[in-house]
C-alpha positions in Angstrom: 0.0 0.0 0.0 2.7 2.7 1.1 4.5 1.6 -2.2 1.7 2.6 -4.2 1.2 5.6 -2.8 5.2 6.5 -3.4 5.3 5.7 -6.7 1.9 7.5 -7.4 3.5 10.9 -5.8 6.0 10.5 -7.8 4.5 10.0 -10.9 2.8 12.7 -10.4 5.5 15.0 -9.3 7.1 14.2 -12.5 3.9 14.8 -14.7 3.4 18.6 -13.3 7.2 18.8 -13.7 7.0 18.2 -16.9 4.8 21.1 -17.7 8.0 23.8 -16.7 10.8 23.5 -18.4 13.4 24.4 -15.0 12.4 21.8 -13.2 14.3 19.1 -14.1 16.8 20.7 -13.1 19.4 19.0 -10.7 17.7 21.6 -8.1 14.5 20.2 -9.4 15.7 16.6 -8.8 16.3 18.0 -4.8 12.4 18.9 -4.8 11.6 15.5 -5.9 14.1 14.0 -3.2 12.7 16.0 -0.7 8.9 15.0 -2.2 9.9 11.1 -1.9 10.9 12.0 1.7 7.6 13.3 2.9 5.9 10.9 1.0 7.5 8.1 2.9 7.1 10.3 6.0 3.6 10.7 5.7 2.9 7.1 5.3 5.6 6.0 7.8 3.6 8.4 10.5 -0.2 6.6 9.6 1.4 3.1 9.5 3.1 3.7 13.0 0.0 5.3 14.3 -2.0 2.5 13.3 0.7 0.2 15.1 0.1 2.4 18.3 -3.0 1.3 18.1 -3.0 -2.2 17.4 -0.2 -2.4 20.6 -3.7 -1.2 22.4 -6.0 -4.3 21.7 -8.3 -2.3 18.8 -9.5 -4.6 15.9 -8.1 -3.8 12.8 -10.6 -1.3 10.9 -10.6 0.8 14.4 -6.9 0.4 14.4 -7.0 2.0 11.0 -9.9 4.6 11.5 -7.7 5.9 14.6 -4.4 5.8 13.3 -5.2 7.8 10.5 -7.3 10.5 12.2 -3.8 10.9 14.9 -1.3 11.2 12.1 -3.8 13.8 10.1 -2.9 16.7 12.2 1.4 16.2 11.9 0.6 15.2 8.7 -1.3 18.9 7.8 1.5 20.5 9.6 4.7 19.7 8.4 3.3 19.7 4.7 1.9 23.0 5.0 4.8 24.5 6.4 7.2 23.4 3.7 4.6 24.3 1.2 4.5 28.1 2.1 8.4 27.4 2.0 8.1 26.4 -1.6 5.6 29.4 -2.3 8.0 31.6 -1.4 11.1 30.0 -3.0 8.6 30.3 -6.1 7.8 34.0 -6.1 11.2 35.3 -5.2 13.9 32.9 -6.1 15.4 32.5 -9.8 15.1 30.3 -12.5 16.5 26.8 -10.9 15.5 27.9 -7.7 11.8 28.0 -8.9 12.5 24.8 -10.2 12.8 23.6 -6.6 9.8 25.2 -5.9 7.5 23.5 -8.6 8.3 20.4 -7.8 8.4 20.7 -4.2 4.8 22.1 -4.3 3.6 19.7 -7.0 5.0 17.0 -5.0 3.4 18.2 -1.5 -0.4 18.4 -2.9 0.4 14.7 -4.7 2.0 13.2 -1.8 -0.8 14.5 0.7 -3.4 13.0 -2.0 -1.5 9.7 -2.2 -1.2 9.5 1.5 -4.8 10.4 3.0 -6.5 8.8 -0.2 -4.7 6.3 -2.1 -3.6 4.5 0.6 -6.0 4.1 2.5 -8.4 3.3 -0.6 -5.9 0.3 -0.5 -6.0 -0.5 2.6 -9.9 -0.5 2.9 -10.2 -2.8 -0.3 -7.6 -5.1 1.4 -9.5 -5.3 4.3 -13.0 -5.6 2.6 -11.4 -8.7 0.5 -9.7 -10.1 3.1 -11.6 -12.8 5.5 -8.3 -12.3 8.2 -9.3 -9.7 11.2 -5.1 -9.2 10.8 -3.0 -6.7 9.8 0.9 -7.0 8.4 2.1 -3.6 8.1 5.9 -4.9 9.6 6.9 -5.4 13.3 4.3 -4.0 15.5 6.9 -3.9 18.5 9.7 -2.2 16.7 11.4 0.7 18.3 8.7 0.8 21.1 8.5 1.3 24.1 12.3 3.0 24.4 12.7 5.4 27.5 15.8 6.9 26.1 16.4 10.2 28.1 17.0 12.5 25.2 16.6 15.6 27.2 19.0 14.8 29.9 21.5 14.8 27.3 20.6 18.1 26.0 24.2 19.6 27.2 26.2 16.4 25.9 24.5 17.5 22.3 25.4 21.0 22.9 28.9 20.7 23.1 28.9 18.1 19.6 27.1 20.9 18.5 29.5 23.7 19.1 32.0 21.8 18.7 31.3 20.8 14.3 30.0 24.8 14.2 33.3 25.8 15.5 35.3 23.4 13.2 33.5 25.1 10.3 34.4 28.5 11.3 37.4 27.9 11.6 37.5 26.4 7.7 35.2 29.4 6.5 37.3 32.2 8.4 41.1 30.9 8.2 41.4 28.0 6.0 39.2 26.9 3.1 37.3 29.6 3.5 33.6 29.6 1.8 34.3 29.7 -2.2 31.4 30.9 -4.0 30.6 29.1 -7.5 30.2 31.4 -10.8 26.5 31.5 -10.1 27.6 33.5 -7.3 30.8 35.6 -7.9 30.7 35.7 -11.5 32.9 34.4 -13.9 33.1 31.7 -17.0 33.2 27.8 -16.7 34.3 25.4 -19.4 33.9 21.7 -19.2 36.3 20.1 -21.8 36.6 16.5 -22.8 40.4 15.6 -24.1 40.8 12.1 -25.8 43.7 11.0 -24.9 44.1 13.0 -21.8 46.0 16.3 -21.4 48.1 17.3 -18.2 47.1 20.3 -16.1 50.0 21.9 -16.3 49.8 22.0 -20.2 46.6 23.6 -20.7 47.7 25.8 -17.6 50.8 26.6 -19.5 48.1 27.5 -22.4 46.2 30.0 -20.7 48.9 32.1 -20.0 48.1 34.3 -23.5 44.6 34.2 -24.1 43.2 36.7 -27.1 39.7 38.5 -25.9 38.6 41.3 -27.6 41.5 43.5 -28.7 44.5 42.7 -26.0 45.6 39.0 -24.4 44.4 38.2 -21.0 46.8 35.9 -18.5 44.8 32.9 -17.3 47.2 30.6 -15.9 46.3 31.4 -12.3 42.6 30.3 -13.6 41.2 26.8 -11.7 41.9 23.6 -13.7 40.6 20.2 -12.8 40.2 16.6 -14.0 36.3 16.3 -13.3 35.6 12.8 -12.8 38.1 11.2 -15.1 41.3 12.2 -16.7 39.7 12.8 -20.0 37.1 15.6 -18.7 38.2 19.0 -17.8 36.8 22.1 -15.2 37.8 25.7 -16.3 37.1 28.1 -14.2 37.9 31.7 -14.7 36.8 34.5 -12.3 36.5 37.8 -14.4 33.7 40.6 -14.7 34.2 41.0 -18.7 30.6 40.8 -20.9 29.8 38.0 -23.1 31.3 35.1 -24.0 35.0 36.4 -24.8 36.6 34.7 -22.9 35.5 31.1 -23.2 35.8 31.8 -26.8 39.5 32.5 -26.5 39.8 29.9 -24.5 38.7 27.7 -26.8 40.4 28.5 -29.9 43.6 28.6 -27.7 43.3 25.1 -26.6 41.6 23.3 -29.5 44.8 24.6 -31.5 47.6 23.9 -29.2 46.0 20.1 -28.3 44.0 19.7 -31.4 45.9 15.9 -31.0 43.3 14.8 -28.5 40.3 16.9 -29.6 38.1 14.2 -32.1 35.9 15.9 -35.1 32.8 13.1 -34.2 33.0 13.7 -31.1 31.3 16.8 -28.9 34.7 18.3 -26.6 32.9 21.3 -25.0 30.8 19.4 -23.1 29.6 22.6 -20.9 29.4 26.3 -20.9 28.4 28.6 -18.2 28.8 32.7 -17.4 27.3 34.3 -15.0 28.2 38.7 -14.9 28.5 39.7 -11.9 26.1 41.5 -11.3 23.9 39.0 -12.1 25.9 36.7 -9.2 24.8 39.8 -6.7 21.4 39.5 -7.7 20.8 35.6 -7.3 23.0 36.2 -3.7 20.0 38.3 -2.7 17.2 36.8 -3.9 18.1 33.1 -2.3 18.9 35.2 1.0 15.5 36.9 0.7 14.0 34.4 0.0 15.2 32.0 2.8 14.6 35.1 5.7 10.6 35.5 4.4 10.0 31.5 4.6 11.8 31.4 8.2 9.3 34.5 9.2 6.1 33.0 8.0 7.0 29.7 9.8 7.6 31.0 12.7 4.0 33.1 12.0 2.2 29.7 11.4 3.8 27.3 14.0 3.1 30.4 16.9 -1.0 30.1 15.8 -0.8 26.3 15.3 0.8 25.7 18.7 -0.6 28.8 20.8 2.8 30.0 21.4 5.7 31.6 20.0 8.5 28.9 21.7 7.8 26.5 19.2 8.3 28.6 15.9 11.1 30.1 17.7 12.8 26.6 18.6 12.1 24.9 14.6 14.2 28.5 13.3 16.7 28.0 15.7 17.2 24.6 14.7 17.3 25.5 10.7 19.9 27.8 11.0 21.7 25.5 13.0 21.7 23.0 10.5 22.4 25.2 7.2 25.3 26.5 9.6 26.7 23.1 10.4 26.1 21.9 6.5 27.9 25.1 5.1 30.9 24.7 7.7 31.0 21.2 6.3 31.2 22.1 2.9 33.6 24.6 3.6 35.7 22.1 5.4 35.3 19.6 2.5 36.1 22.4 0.2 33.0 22.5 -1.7 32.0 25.1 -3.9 28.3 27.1 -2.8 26.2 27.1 -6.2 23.2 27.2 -7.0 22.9 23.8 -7.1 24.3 23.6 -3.5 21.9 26.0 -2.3 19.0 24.3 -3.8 20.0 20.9 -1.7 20.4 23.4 1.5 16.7 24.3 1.1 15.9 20.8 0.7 17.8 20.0 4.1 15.5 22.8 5.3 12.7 21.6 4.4 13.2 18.0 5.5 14.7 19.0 8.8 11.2 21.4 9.4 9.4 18.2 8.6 11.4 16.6 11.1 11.0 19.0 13.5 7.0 19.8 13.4 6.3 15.6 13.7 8.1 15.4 16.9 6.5 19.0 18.1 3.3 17.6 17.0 3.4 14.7 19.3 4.5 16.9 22.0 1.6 19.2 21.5 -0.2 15.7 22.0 1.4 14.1 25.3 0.8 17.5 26.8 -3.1 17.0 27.1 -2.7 13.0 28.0 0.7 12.6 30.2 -0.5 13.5 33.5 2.4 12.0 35.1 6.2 13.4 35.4 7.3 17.0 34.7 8.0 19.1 31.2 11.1 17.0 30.3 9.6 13.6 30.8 6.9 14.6 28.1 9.3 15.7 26.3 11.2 12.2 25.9 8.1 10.4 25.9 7.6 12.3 22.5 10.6 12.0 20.9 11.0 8.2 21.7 7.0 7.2 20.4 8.8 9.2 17.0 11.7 7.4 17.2 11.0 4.4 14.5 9.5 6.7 12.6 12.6 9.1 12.5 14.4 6.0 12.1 12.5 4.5 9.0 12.1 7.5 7.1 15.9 8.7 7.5 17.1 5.8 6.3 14.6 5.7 3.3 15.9 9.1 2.4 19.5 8.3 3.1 19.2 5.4 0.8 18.0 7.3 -2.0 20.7 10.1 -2.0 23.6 7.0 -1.2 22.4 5.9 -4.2 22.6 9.5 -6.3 25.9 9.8 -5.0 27.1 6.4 -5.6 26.2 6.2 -9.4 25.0 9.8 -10.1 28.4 11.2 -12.0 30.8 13.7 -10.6 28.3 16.8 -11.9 25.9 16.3 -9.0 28.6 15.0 -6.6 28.4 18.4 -4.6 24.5 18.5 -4.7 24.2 15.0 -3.2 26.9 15.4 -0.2 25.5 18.5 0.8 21.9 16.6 1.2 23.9 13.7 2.6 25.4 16.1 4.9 21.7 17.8 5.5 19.9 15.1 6.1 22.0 13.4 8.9 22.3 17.1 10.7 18.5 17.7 10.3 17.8 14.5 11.8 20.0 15.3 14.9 18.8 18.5 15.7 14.8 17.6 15.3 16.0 15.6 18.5 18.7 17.4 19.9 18.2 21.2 19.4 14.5 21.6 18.5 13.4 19.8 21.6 15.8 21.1 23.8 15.5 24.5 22.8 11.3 23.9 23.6 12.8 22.9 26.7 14.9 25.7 28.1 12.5 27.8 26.8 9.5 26.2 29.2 12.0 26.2 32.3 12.8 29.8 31.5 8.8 31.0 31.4 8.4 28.8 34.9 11.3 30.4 36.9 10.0 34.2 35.3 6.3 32.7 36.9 7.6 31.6 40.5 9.7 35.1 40.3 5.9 37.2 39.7 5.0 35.1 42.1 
């Protein structure tokens, strides 16, 4: 049933895609990623609900009725949140970024359909078919009943905490620094494909007199790389110059000087990219714009869905910290930020806000039932009746990035270690910052109380 459901989001994630030409896109592709994510999420959360319930003697078709009706609120919630997300990302980001945006929307309505329709159509006409009053949706006992005690290691996960963000800083501020790709700081990019291979230091030697326009321009200190194998070339040239000048000199320079391992049947620019700088300022400020107007109406809609400020407060705090840890381990890894890069960042938001709004939700729950233990005991016992569902779906999504990575090519090599990255630090911090953070913040409102008082 959940595998219908998947591969009917999917399909028709890719259908609506279809319909805009920029989202395909490898920043597309991180909208569907993110889509297959919540998709499994959504079904994950109904499935374990209706375990819950099962664990509590209910027949089947009640086990069902009352699963789905508790997942429908978490459900509602961490969908809608990433949808204003995508909303915004659609009116104010660029071209790829708004290819993010389609699919990510496109993908949100199908996988809500899929989830709170499809399936259960399924499941009701497996049921009505069926003569068994049993249900196999997997271990009913797994991951249950854990009394891990999350919270009392809230200061444990502080220190890890500070302790990657201050490793990062160190690479951004005093050693690798944070390099910016073309899309950012302007500049030309040439992927060339030499057959048989050419040394660096030749075509470096190359670009040392390159004609543009009416004088020679000294590339040499340009950076040249082998991209994925010896054959394939990365040119990248920082300069603020119009048009296409100097890729074209570039060009003619090397395609004379190694014309040995260029082949006439065979394609050897196999990409082309400038970005003006000014153009790079622009895209700088509408991703930044675009990111601060989704974290404000989040924090908006979580304070009127949960009555209080703390939480919106607590799912921001843990955003930044994980697009701050990601981009201090990017830096560390020396990886370039493009827009490609930035569109898996906002898919690392968006998962992590997913995260983040299940394990609130079931807070918000075990407030109004747990009548037993103080603030922090509710606490854990939300995040450990989540845990096999954080569990199941991170390592659904893990899988399906390994495998991008894996077999995907060295041109989204970048774009899937940054969600790699993402995806394990969202994960943490739904757990580790998010709840803790709701945490401090409740103790801090009691002392101010007993002080009134």
């Amino acid at each position: 049933e959940a595998r219908t459901g998947l591969l009917d989001s999917v399909r028709v994630n890719l259908d609506g895609a279809r319909h805009d030409a920029a989202a395909l896109t490898l920043p597309g592709i991180a909208g569907i990623i993110l889509t297959i994510g919540m998709a499994v999420d959504a079904n994950v959360l109904i499935f374990e609900r209706i375990r819950e319930e099962l664990r509590t003697g209910k027949t089947v078709r009640a086990a069902i009725d009352s699963g789905y009706s508790n997942a429908l609120s978490a459900i509602i919630d961490a969908n809608l949140t990433t949808f204003i997300v995508g909303i915004v990302l659609y009116e104010f980001g660029t071209g790829p970024i708004r290819g993010f945006a389609l699919t990510l929307c496109v993908g949100i309505i199908s996988s809500l359909f899929t989830a709170l329709v499809v399936t259960r159509t399924v499941l009701n006409l497996v049921m009505a078919r069926s003569s068994s009053d049993t249900l196999s949706i997997g271990p009913v006992g797994i991951l249950a009943n854990q009394k891990i005690g999350f919270i009392a290691a809230r200061k444990i996960a502080l220190m890890m905490s500070a302790g990657v963000l201050a490793i990062g800083l160190v690479s951004v501020v005093a050693v690798n620094h944070l390099r910016l790709g073309i899309d950012f700081a302007g500049g030309t990019l040439l992927e060339l494909h030499f057959e048989p291979a050419v040394e660096i230091e030749a075509i470096r030697g190359q670009l040392s007199q390159i004609p543009v326009e009416d004088r020679n321009m000294d590339l040499s200190s340009s950076e040249i790389k082998q991209f994925g194998s010896a054959e394939d070339i990365l040119i990248r040239v920082t300069e603020s110059a119009t048009g296409t000048g100097v890729a074209d000199g570039i060009k003619t320079v090397l395609k004379t000087s190694f014309s040995g391992s260029i082949k006439e049947d065979l394609e050897w620019v196999r990409r082309q990219e400038k970005v003006g700088p000014k153009i790079g300022e622009e895209l700088k400020g509408a991703a930044v714009r675009a990111v601060l107007v989704s974290l404000a109406l989040i924090l908006v809609y979580m304070a009127w869905r949960f009555k209080q400020f703390l939480y919106g407060i607590a799912a921001v705090i843990a955003l930044f910290h994980d697009v701050i840890i990601t981009v201090g381990l990017l830096s560390v890894l020396d990886i370039e930020i493009t827009l490609v890069v930035v569109a898996a960042l906002l898919a690392i938001v968006g998962y992590s806000l997913n995260d983040t709004i299940v394990v609130f939700d079931r807070i918000r729950e075990n407030l109004r039932s747990v009548r037993q233990g103080d603030f922090g005991h509710v606490l854990d016992i939300s995040i450990n009746e989540c845990l096999s569902r954080t569990v199941v779906t991170s390592i659904t999504t893990l899988t399906a990035v390994i495998v991008l990575m894996t077999w995907g090519g060295e041109v989204i090599r970048d774009f899937t270690i940054t969600l790699f990255l993402g995806i394990i630090v969202g994960t943490y911090s739904s757990v580790f910052v998010a709840s803790p953070v709701v945490y401090f913040g409740h103790e801090r409102a009691q002392r101010r109380a007993k002080e009134k008082k």
